[in-house]
Backbone as CSV, one residue per row, in Angstrom:
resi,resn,N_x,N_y,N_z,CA_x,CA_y,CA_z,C_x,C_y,C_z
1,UNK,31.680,10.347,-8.901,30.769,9.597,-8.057,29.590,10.494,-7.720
2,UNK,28.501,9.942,-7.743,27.154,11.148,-7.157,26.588,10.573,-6.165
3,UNK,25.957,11.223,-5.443,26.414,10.757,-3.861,24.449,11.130,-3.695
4,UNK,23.592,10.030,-3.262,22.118,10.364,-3.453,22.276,11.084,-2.068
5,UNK,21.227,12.197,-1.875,20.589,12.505,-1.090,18.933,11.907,0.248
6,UNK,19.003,12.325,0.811,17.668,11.781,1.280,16.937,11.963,0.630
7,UNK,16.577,12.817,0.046,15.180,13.843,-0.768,15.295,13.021,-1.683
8,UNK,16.678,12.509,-2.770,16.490,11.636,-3.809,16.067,9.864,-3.536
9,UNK,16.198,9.663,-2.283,16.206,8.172,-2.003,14.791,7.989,-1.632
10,UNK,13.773,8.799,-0.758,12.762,8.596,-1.024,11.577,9.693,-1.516
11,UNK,10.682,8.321,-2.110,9.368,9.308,-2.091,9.026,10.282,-1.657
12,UNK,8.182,11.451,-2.458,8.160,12.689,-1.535,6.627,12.565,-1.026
13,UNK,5.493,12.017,-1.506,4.335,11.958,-1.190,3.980,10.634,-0.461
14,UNK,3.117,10.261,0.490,2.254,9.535,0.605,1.300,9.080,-0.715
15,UNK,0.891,7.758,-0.962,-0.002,7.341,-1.805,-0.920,7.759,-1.043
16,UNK,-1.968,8.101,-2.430,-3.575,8.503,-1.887,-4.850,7.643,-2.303
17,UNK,-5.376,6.685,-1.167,-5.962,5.406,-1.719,-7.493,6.290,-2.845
18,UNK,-7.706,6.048,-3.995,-8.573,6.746,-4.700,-9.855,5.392,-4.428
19,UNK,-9.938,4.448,-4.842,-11.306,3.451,-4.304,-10.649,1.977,-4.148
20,UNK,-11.684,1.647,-3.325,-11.595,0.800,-2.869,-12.777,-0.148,-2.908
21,UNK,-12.771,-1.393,-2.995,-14.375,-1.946,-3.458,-14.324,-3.292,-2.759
22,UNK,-15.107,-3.544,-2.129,-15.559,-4.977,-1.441,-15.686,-6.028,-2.993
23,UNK,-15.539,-6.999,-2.243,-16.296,-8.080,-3.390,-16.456,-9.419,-2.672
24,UNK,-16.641,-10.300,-3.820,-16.691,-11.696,-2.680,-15.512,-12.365,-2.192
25,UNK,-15.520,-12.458,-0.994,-13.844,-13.151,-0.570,-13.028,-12.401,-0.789
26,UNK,-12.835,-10.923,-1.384,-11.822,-10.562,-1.819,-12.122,-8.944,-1.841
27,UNK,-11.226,-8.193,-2.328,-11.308,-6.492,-2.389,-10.367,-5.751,-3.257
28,UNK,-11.051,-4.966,-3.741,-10.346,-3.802,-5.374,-9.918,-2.820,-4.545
29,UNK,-8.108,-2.624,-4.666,-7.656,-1.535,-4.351,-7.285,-0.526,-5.255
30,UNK,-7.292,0.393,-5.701,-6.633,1.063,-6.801,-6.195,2.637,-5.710
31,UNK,-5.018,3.341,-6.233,-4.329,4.412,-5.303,-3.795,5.351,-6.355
32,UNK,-3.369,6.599,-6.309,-2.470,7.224,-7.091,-1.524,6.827,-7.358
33,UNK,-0.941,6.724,-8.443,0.157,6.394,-9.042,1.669,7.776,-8.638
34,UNK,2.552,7.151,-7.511,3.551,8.334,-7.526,4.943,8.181,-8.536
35,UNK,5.261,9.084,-8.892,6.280,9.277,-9.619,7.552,9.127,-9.033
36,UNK,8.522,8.674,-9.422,9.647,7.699,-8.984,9.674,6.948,-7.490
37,UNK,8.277,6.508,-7.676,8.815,4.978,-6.948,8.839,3.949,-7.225
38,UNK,9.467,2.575,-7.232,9.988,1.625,-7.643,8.700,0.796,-7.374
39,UNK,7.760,0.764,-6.253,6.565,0.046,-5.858,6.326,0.378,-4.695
40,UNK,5.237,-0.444,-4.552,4.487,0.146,-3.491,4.057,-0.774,-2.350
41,UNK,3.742,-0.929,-1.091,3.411,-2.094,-0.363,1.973,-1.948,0.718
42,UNK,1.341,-2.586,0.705,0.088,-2.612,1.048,0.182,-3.890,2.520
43,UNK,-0.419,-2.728,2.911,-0.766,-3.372,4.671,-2.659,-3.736,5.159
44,UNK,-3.012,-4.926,5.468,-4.419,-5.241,5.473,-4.383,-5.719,6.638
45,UNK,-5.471,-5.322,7.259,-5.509,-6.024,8.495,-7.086,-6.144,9.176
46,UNK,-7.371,-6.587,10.530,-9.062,-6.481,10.988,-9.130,-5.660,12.284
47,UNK,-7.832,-4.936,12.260,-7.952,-4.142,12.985,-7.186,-2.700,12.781
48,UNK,-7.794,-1.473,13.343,-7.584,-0.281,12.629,-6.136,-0.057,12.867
49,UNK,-5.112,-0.429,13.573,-3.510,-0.393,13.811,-2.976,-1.038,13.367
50,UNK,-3.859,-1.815,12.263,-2.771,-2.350,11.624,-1.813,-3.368,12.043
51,UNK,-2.036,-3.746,13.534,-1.400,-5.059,13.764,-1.433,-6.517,13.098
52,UNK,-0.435,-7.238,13.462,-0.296,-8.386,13.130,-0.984,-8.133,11.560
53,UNK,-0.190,-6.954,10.726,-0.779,-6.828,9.129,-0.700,-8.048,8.227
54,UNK,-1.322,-8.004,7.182,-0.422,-9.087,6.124,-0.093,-7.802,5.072
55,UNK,0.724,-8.187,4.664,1.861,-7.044,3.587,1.826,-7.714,2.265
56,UNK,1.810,-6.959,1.302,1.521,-6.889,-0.187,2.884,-6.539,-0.880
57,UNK,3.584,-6.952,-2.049,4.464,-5.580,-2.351,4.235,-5.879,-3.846
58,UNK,3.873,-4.980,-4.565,3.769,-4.888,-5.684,4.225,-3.556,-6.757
59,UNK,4.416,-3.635,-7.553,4.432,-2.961,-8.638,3.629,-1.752,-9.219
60,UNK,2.273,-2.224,-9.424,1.322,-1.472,-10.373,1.116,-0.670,-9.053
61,UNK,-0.199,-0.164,-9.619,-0.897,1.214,-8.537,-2.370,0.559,-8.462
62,UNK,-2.266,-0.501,-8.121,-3.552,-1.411,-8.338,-3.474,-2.941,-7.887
63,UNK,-4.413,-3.480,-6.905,-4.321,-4.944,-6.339,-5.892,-5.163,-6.509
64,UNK,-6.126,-6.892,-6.375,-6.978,-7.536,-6.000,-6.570,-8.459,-4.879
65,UNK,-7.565,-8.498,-4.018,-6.982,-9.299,-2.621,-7.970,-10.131,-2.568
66,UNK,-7.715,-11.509,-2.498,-8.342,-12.656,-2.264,-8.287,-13.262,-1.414
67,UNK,-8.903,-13.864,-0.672,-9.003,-14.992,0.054,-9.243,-14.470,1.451
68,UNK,-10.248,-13.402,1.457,-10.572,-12.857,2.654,-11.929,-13.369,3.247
69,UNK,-11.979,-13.161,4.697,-13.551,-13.243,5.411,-14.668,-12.904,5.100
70,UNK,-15.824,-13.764,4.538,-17.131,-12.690,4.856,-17.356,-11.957,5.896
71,UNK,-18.173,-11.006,5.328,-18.767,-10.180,6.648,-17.876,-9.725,7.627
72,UNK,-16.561,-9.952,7.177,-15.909,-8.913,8.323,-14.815,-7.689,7.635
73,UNK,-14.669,-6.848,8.507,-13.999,-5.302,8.230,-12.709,-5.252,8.341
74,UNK,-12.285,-4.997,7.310,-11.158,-4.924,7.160,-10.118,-3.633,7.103
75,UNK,-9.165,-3.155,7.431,-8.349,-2.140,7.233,-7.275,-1.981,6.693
76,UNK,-7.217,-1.050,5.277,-5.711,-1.123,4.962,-5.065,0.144,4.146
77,UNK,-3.912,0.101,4.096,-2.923,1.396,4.028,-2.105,0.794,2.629
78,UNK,-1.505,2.091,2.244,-0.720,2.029,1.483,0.596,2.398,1.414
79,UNK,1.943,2.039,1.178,3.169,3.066,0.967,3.886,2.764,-0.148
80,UNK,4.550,3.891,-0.422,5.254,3.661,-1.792,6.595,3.134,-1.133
81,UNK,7.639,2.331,-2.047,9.235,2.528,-1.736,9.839,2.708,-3.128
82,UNK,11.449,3.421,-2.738,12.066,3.044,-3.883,13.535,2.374,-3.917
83,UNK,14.046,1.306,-4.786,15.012,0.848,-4.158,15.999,1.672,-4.747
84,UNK,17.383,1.666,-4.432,18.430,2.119,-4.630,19.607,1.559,-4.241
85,UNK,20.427,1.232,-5.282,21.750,0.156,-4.936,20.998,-1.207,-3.968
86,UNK,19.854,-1.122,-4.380,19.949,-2.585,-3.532,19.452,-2.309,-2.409
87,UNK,19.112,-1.103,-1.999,18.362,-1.310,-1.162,17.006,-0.224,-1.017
88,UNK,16.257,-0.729,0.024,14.784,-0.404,-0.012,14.607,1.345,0.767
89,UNK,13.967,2.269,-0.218,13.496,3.343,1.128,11.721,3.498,1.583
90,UNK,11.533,3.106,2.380,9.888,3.697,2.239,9.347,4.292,2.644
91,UNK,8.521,5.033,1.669,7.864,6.741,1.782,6.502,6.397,3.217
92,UNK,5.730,7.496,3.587,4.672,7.288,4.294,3.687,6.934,4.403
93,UNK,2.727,5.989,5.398,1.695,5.336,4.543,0.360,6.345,4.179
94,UNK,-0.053,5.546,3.588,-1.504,6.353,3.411,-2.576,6.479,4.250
95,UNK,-3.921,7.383,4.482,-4.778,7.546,5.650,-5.260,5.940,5.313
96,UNK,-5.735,5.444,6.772,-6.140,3.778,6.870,-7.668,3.552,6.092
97,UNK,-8.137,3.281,5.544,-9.436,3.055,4.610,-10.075,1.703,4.715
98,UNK,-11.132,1.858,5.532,-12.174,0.758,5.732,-13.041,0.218,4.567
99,UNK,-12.945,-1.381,4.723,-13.708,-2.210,3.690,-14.486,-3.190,4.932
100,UNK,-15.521,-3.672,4.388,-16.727,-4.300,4.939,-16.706,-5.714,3.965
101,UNK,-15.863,-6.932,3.569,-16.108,-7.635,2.851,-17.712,-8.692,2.717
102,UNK,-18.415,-8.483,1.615,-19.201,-9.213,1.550,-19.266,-10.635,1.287
């Protein structure tokens, strides 16, 4: 039997958001890609704490987000997880990164 550790169950890094791009109604996230995590989940919000977020969970190291406000500012983070037996661990988020949707 092998018995995981903490260190093996999660992520050791924070994702590091690399750009980020306004567009219309919507916004280009792209982040570092970390090595053994299963995916990653993305937190957006219009305010810098992140309250009342809406949550993402995806796969790639890369989103498009649609169906957002003009003209207003948006805030959002990133974290990796990885699952194991079924269940979820998740690593730390990323520094919060401001968008201005046009």
């Amino acid at each position: 039997i092998y018995t995981l550790s903490l260190h093996d169950a999660l992520p050791i890094y924070q994702p590091k958001i690399k750009k980020i791009v306004a567009k219309k109604k919507s916004l280009s996230l792209l982040w570092r890609k970390l090595k053994g995590a299963t995916g990653y989940q993305i937190a957006y919000a219009k305010n810098a704490s992140l309250q009342d977020a809406t949550y993402k969970s995806i796969r790639k190291n890369k989103v498009l987000i649609k169906g957002l406000k003009k003209k207003t500012r948006y805030y959002v983070a990133v974290r990796s997880y990885k699952r194991i037996a079924g269940k979820i661990y998740y690593g730390g988020w990323s520094k919060i990164k401001t968008v201005t949707i046009r």
